[in-house]
GUVOLUM-576966 format. One record per residue (C-alpha): residue number from 1; y, z, x; residue in one letter. Coordinates in nm, 3 decimals, decimal comma. Example, Ala and Ser with C-alpha at 12.3 -4.5 7.8 and 13.67 -1.06 7.14 Angstrom:
BEGIN
+-----+---------+---------+---------+-----+
:   n :       v :       w :       u : res :
+-----+---------+---------+---------+-----+
:   1 :  -0,450 :   0,780 :   1,230 :   A :
:   2 :  -0,106 :   0,714 :   1,367 :   S :
+-----+---------+---------+---------+-----+
This chain:
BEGIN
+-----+---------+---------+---------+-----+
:   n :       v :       w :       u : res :
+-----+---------+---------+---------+-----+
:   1 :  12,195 :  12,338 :   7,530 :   X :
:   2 :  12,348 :  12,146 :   7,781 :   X :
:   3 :  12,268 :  12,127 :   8,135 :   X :
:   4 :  12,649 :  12,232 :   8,326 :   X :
:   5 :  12,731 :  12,025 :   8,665 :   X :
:   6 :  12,861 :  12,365 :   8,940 :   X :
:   7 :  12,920 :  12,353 :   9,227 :   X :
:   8 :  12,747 :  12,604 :   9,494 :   X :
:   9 :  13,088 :  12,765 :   9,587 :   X :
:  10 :  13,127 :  12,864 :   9,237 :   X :
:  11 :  12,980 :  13,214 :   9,162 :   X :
:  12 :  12,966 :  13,121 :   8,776 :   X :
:  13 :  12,665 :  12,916 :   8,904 :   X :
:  14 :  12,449 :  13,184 :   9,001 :   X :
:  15 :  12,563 :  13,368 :   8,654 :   X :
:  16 :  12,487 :  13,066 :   8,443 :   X :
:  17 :  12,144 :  12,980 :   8,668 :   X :
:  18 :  12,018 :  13,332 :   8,574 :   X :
:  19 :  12,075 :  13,347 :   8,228 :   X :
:  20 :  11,938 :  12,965 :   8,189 :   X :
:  21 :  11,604 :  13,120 :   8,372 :   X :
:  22 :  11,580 :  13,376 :   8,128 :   X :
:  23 :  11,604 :  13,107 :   7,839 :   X :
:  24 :  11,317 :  12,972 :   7,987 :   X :
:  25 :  11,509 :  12,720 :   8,192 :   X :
:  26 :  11,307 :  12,653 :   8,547 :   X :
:  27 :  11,443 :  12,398 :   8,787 :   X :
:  28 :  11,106 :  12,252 :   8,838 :   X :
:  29 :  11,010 :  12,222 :   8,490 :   X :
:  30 :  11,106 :  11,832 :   8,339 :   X :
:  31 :  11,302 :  11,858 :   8,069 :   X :
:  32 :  11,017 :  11,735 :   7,827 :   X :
:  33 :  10,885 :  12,109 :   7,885 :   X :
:  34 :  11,206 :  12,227 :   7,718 :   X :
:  35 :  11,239 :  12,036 :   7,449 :   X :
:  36 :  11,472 :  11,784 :   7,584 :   X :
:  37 :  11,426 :  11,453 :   7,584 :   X :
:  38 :  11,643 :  11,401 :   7,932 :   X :
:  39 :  11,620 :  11,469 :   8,268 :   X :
:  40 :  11,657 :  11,810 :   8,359 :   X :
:  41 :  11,993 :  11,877 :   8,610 :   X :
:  42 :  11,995 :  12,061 :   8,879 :   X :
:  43 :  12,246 :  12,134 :   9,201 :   X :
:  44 :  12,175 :  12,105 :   9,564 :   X :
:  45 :  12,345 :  12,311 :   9,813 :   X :
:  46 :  12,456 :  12,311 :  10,178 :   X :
:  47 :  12,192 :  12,493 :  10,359 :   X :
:  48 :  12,262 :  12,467 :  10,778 :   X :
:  49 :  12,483 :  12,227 :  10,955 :   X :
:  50 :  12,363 :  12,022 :  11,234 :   X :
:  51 :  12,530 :  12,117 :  11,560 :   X :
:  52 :  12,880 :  11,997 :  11,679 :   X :
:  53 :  12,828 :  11,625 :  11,786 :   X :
:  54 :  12,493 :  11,545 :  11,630 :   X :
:  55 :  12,494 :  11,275 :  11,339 :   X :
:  56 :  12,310 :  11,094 :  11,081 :   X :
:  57 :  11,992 :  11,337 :  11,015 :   X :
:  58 :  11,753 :  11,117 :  10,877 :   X :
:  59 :  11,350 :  11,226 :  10,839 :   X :
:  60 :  11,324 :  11,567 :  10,788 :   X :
:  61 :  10,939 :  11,753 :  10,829 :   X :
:  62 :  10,809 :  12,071 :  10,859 :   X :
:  63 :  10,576 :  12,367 :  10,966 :   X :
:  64 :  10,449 :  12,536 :  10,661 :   X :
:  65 :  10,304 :  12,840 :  10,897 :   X :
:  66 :  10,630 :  12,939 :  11,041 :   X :
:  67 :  10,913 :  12,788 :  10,797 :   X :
:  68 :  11,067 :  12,560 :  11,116 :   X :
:  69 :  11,186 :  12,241 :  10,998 :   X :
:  70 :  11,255 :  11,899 :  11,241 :   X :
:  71 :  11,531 :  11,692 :  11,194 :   X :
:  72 :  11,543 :  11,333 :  11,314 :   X :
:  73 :  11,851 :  11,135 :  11,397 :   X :
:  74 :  11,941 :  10,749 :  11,306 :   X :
:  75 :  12,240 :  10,668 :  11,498 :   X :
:  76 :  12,305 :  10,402 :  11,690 :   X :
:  77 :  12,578 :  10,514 :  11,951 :   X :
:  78 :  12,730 :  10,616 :  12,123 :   X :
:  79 :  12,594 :  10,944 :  12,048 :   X :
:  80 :  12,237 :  10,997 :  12,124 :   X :
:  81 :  11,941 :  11,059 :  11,876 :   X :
:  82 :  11,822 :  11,384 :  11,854 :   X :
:  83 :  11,501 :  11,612 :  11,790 :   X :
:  84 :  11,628 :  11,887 :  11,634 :   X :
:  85 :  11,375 :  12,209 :  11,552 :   X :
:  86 :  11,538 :  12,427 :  11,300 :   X :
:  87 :  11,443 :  12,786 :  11,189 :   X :
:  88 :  11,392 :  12,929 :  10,840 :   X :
:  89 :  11,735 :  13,105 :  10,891 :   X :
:  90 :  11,911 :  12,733 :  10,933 :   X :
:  91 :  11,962 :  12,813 :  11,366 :   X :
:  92 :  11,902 :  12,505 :  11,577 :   X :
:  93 :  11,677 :  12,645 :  11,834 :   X :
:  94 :  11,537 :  12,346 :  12,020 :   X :
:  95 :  11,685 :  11,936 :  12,092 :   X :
:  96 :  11,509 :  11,698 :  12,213 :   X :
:  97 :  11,687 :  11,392 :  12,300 :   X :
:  98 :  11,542 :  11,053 :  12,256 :   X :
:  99 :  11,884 :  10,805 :  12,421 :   X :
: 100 :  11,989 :  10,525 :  12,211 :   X :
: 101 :  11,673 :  10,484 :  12,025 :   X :
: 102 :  11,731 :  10,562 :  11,652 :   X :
: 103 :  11,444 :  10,801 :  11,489 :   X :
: 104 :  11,339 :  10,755 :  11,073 :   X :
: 105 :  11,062 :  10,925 :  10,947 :   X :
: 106 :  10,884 :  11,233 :  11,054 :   X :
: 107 :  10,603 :  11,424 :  10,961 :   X :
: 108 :  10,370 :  11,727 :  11,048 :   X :
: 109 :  10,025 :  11,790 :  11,156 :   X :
: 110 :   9,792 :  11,973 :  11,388 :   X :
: 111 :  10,047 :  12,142 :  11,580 :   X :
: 112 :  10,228 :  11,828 :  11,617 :   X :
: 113 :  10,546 :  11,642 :  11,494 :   X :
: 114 :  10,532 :  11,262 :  11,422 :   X :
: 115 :  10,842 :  11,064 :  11,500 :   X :
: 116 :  10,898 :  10,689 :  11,379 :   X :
: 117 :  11,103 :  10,528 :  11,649 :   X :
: 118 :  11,275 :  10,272 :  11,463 :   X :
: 119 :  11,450 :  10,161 :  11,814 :   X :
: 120 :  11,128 :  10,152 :  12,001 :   X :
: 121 :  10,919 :   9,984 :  11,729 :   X :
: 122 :  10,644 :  10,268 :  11,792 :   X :
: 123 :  10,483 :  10,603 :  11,612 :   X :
: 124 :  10,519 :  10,926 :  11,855 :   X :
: 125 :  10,457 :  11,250 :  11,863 :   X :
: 126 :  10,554 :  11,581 :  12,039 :   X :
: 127 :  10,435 :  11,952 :  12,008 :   X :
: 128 :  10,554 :  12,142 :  11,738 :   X :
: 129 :  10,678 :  12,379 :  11,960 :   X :
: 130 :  10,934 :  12,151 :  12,228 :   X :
: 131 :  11,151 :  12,192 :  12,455 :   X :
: 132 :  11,449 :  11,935 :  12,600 :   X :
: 133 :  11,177 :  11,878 :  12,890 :   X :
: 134 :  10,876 :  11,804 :  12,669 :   X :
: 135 :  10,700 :  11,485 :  12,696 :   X :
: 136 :  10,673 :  11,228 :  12,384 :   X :
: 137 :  10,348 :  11,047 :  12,350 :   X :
: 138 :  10,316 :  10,716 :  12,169 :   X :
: 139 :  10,024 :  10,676 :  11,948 :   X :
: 140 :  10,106 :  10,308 :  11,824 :   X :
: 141 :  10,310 :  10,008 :  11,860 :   X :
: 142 :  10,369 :   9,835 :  11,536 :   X :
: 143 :  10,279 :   9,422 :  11,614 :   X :
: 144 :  10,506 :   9,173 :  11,535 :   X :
: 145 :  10,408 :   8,967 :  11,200 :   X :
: 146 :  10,704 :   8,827 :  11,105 :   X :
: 147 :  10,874 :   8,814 :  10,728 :   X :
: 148 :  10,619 :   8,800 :  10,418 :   X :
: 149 :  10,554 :   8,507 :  10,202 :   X :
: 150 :  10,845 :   8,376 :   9,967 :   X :
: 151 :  10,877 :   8,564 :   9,651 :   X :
: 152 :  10,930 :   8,376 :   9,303 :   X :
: 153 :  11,096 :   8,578 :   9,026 :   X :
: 154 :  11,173 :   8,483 :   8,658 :   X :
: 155 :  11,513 :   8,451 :   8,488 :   X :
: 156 :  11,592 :   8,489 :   8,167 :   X :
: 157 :  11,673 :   8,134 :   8,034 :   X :
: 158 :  11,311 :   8,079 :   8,184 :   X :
: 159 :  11,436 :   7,952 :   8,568 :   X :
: 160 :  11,285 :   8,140 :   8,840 :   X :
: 161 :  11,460 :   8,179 :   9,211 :   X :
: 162 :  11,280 :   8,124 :   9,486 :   X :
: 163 :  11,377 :   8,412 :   9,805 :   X :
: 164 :  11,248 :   8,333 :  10,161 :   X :
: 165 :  11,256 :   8,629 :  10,370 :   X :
: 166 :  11,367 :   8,542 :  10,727 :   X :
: 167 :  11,233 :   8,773 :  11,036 :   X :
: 168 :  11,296 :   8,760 :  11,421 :   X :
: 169 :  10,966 :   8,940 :  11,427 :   X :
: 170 :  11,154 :   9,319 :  11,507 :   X :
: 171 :  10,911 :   9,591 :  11,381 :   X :
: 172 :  11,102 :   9,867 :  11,186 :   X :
: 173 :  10,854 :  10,154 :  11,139 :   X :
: 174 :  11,045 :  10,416 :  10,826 :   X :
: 175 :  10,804 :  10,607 :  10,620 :   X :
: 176 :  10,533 :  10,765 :  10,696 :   X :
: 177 :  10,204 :  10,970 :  10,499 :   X :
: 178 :   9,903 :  11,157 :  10,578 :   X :
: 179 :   9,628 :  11,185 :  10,405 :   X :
: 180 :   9,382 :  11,479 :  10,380 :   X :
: 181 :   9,157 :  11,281 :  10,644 :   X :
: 182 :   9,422 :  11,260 :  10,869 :   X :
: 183 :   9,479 :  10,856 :  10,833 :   X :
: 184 :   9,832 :  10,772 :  10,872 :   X :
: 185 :  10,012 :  10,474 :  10,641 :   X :
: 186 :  10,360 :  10,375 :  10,795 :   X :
: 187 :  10,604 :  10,128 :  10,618 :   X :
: 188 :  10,821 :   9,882 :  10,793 :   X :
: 189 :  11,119 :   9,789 :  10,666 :   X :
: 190 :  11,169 :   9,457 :  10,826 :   X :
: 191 :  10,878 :   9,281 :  10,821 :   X :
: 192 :  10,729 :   9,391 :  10,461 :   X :
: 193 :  10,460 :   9,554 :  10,561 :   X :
: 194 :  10,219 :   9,879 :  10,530 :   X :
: 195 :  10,002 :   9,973 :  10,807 :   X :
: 196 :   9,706 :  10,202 :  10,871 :   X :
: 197 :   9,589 :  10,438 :  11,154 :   X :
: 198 :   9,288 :  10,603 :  11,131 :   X :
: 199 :   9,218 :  10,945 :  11,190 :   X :
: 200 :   9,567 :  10,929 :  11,380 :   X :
: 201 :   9,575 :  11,340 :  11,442 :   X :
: 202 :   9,265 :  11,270 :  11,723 :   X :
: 203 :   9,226 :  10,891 :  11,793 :   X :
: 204 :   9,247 :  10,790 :  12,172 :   X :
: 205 :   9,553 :  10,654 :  12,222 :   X :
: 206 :   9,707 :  10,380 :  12,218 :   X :
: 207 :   9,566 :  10,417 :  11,859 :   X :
: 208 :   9,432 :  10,090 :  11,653 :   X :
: 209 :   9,703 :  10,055 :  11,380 :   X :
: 210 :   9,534 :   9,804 :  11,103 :   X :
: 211 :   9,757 :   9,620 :  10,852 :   X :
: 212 :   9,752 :   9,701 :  10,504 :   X :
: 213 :   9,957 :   9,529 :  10,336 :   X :
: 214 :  10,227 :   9,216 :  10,408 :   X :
: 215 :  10,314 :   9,165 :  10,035 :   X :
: 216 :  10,634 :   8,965 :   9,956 :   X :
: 217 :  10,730 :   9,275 :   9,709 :   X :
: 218 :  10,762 :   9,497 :  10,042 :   X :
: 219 :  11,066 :   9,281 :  10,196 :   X :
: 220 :  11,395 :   9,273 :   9,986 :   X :
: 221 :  11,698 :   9,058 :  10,058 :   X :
: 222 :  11,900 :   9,322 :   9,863 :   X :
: 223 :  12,095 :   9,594 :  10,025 :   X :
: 224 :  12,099 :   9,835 :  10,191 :   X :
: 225 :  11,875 :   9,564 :  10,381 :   X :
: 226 :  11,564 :   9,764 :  10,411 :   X :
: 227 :  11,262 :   9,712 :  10,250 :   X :
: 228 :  10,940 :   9,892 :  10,224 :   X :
: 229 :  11,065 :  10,266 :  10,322 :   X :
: 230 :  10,942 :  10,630 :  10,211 :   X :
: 231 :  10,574 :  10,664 :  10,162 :   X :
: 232 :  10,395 :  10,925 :   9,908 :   X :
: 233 :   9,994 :  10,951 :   9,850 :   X :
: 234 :   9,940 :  11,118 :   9,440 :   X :
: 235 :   9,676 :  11,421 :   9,439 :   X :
: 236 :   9,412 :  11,223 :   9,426 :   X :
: 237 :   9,484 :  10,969 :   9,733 :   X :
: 238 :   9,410 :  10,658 :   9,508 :   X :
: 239 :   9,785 :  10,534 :   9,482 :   X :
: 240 :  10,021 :  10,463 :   9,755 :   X :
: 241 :  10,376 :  10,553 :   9,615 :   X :
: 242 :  10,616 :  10,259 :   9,849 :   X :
: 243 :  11,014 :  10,278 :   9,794 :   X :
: 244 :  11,199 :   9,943 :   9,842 :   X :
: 245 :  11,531 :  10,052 :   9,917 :   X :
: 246 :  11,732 :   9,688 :   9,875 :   X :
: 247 :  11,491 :   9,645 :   9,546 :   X :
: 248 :  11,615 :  10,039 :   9,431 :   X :
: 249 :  11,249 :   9,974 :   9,313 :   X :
: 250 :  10,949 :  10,230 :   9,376 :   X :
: 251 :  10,614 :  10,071 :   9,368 :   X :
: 252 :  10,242 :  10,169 :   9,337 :   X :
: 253 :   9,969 :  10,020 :   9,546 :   X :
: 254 :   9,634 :  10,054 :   9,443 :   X :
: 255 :   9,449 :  10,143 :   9,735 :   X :
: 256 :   9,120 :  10,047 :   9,611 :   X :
: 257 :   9,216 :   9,665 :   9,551 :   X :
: 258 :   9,584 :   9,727 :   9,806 :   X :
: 259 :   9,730 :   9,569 :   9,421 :   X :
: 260 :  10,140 :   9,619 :   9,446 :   X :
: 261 :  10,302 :   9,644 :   9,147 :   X :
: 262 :  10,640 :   9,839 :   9,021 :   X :
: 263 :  10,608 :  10,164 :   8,916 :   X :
: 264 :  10,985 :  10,274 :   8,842 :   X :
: 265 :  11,311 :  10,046 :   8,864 :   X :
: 266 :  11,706 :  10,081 :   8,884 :   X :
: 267 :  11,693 :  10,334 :   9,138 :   X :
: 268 :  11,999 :  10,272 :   9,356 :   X :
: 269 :  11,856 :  10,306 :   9,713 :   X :
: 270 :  11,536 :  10,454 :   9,658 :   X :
: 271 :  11,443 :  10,556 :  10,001 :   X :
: 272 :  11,273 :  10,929 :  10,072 :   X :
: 273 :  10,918 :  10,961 :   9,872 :   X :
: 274 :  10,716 :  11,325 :   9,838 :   X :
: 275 :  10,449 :  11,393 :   9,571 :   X :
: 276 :  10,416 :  11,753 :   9,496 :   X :
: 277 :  10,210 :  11,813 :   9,145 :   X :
: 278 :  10,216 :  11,601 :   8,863 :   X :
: 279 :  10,658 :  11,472 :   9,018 :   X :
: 280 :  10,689 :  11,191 :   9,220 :   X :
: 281 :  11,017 :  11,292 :   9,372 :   X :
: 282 :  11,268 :  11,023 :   9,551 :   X :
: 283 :  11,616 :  11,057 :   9,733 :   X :
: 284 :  11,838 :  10,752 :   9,578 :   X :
: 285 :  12,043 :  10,726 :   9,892 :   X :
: 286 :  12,324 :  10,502 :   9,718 :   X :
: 287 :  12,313 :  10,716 :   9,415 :   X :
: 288 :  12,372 :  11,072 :   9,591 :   X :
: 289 :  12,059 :  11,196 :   9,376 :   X :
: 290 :  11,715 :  11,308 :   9,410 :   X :
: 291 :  11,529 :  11,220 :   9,117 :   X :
: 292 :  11,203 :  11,390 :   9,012 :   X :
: 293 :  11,004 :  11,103 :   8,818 :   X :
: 294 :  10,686 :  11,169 :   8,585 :   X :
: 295 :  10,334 :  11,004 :   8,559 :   X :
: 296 :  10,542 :  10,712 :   8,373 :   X :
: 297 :  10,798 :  10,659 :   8,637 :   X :
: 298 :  11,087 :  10,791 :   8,407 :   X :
: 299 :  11,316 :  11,067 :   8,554 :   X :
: 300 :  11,238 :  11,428 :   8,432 :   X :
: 301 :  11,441 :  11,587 :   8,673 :   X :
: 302 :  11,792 :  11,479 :   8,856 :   X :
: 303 :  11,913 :  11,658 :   9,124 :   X :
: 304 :  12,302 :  11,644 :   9,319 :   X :
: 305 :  12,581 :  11,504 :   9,312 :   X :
: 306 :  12,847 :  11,384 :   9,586 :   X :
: 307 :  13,081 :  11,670 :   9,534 :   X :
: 308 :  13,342 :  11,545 :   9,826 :   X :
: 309 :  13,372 :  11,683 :  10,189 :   X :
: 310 :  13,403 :  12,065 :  10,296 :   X :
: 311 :  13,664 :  12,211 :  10,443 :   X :
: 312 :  13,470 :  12,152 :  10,736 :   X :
: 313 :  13,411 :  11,800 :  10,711 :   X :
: 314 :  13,049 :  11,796 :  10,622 :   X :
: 315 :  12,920 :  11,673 :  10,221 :   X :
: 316 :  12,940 :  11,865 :   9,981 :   X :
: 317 :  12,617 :  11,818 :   9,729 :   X :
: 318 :  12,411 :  11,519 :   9,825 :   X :
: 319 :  12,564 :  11,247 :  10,043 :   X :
: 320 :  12,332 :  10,920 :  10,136 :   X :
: 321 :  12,021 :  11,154 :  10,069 :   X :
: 322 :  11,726 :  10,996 :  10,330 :   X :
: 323 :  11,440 :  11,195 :  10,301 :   X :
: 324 :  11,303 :  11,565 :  10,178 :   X :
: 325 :  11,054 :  11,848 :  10,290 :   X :
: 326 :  10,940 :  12,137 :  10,037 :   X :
: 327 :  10,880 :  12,457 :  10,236 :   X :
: 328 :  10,799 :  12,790 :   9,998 :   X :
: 329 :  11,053 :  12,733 :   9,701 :   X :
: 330 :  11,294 :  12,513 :   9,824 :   X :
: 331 :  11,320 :  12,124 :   9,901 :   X :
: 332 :  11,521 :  12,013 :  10,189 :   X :
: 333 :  11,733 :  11,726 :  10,200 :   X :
: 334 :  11,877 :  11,512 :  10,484 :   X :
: 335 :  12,225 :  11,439 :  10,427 :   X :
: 336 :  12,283 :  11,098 :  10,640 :   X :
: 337 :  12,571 :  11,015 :  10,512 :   X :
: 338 :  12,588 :  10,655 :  10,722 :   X :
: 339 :  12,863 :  10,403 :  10,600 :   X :
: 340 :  12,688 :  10,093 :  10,592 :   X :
: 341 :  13,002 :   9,892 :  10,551 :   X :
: 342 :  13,249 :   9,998 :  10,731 :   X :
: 343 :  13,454 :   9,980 :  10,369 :   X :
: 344 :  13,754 :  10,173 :  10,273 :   X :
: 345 :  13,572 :  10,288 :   9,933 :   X :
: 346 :  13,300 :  10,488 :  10,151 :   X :
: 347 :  13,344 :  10,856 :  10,148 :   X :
: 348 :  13,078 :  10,861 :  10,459 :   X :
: 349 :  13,340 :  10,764 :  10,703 :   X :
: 350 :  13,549 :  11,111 :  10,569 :   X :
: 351 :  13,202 :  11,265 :  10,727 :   X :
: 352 :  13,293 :  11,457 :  11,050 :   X :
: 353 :  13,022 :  11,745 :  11,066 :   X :
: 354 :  12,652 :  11,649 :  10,907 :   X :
: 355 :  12,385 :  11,902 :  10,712 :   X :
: 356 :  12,072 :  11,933 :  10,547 :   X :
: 357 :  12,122 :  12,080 :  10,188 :   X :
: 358 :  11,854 :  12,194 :   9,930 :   X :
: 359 :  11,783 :  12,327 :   9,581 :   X :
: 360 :  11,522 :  12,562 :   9,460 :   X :
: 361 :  11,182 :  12,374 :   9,358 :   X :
: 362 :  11,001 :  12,683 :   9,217 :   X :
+-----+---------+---------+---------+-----+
C-alpha cells in the first residue's frame, strides 16, 4: 500500500492515519518494519505561531519536566532576536530579547537553556524559567582559528580539484550536544571546526573550550555557505553525528581517533541533527524534509513537504526546516523559512507570519 501525501487541514487525514495504524502502520516505524523497501512518509503540521513581528525561529530546545519549549531567532534586522519560552499548549509566555545579535542552536540542561550566539561568537545561557529582565551569562568565547586546510577531491576522468577555504577569522558557533557527562561539543560553521567544553553544566566560567576538530571536511564552499552545523551523539557516545549544510553531507567522527568520514550524502541542506533510538534524524533545510536515516545512513523515514503559505501567511508543512526537539510523542520543528537569495523563485519571501510545526514520533 501506498503511503498518501494530506495535508493537515484535510480531515481525510486523520481517517486514513487511523486506519493505516490499525494495519500496523506507525509513524516511527522505518518502512523496512513494514515490508517496504522505502522510506516511510509522514506529514508535519502547524503547531503554534510565533508572535506578530518575531521571525526566523531557528534552534528549538526543551524542558522534558514541564513540556516548555525555547525558540531562538536568526535574523539579522531590523527586527530583534528573540528568546521565546513556549508552553505545551503552543502560548508564548516569556521573550527575552537579545538586539541585533542573531541566536542558532539551543539546548537544555540543569535548569538552564543554552544559546549559541552566532552574532556574538559566544555559548550562553539563561534560566529555564526567564523573564525580559533576566541576565544572560556567557560560558565561552569561541577563538579565532581561521579556515581549515585545503581539501583535494577526485573526479571522475581521474583529475582532482583542489578548494581553499578562505576565513576572516569570524567564529560562527551553530550546533550544539551534550553528553551524559555534561561535556558540550559546538560546531562552527565558518571556520570548520568542532569544539569541546568540559563538564560545561558546572565549570567556572569563562569556561576552557578545547578544539576538537579543524578538519577540511567541516568547511564547505557550497551553499547555503555554512559548514559544520547540527550536532548528534548515537546511544553509546562513541560517534559524533556533524551535518555540513553546503556539502548536504552528514558525517561521523569517531571520537576515539576524532576520524571524519561521510556517513550519508545528497541531503539538500542537511542542517538540524537529533539521535533518538536506533534513527539518526536530520532537517534538510533546502529540501523542506526531515529525514529519519538508519544505522546505514539510508532514509527509513521522510517527513513534510512545503505545502505553500496559510491564509495567514505562515508555511504550510515544512518550510527551510532548522532544527527539531522530541518532547512526549511529538517532534518539533523550526520553520525558518529565510530567503537566502533574495530570488524571485523563493517562496520564503511569501512568509509574513513564522511557526514551529510537528508530527507524531510515537
Amino acid at each position: 500500500m501506498a503511503w498518501l501525501f494530506i495535508t493537515e487541514e484535510n480531515a481525510m487525514k486523520r481517517f486514513l492515519l487511523a486506519i493505516f495504524a490499525a494495519m500496523g502502520f506507525a509513524a516511527s516505524q522505518p518502512a523496512a518494519a513494514n515490508g517496504h523497501f522505502g522510506p516511510f512518509y509522514e506529514a508535519a503540521d502547524t503547531w503554534t505561531l510565533l508572535p506578530e513581528g518575531i521571525r526566523y525561529p531557528e534552534g528549538i530546545a526543551a524542558n522534558p519536566d514541564t513540556g516548555d519549549i525555547f525558540v531562538g531567532t536568526f535574523d539579522f534586522g531590523p527586527n530583534t532576536n528573540k528568546l521565546l519560552r513556549i508552553d505545551r499548549h503552543g502560548n508564548t509566555t516569556a521573550q527575552k530579547d537579545f538586539g541585533g545579535a542573531p541566536l542558532l542552536g539551543l539546548g537544555f540542561s540543569g535548569g538552564k537553556v543554552y544559546v549559541l550566539n552566532f552574532g556574538a561568537g559566544s555559548v550562553q545561557r539563561i534560566d529555564a524559567n526567564f523573564t525580559d529582565t533576566t541576565a544572560v551569562e556567557t560560558i565561552a568565547t569561541l577563538p579565532s582559528i581561521g579556515a581549515p586546510a585545503n581539501r583535494t577531491t577526485g573526479n571522475p576522468d581521474t583529475s582532482s580539484d583542489t578548494i581553499m577555504f578562505g576565513s576572516t577569522g569570524k567564529a560562527a558557533p551553530n550546533g550544539l550536544v551534550f553528553d551524559h557527562a555534561g561535556n558540550m561539543y559546538v560546531s562552527d560553521s565558518f571556520q570548520g571546526a568542532i569544539f569541546r567544553i568540559a563538564n560545561a553544566t558546572t565549570c567556572a566560567t569563562p569556561c576552557a573550550i578545547t578544539l576538537v576538530s579543524h578538519d577540511p571536511l567541516l568547511a564547505t564552499a557550497g551553499f547555503p555557505p555554512f559548514g559544520a552545523n547540527g550536532l548528534a551523539l548515537n546511544a553509546a557516545e562513541t560517534v559524533l553525528y556533524i551535518a555540513n549544510t553546503g556539502d548536504n553531507a552528514v558525517l561521523q567522527m569517531d571520537l576515539s581517533t576524532n576520524a571524519i568520514t561521510t556517513f550519508a550524502s545528497s541531503i539538500h541542506g542537511a542542517d538540524g541533527l537529533l539521535f533518538d533510538g536506533t534513527l539518526l534524524w536530520v532537517a534538510a533545510n533546502q529540501g523542506d524534509w526531515v529525514l529519519g536515516l538508519d544505522s546505514n545512513g539510508r532514509q527509513a523515514v521522510k517527513v513534510g513537504f512545503f505545502e505553500g503559505i496559510h491564509r495567514n501567511g505562515s508555511p504550510r508543512g515544512l518550510l527551510f526546516p532548522a532544527s527539531m526537539v522530541i518532547v512526549g510523542h511529538f517532534m518539533y520543528v523550526t520553520n525558518l523559512a529565510l530567503p537566502l537569495t533574495g530570488g524571485a523563485d523563493e517562496p520564503e519571501k511569501d512568509v509574513t507570519r513564522w511557526n514551529v510545526a510537528r508530527f507524531r514520533v510515537r
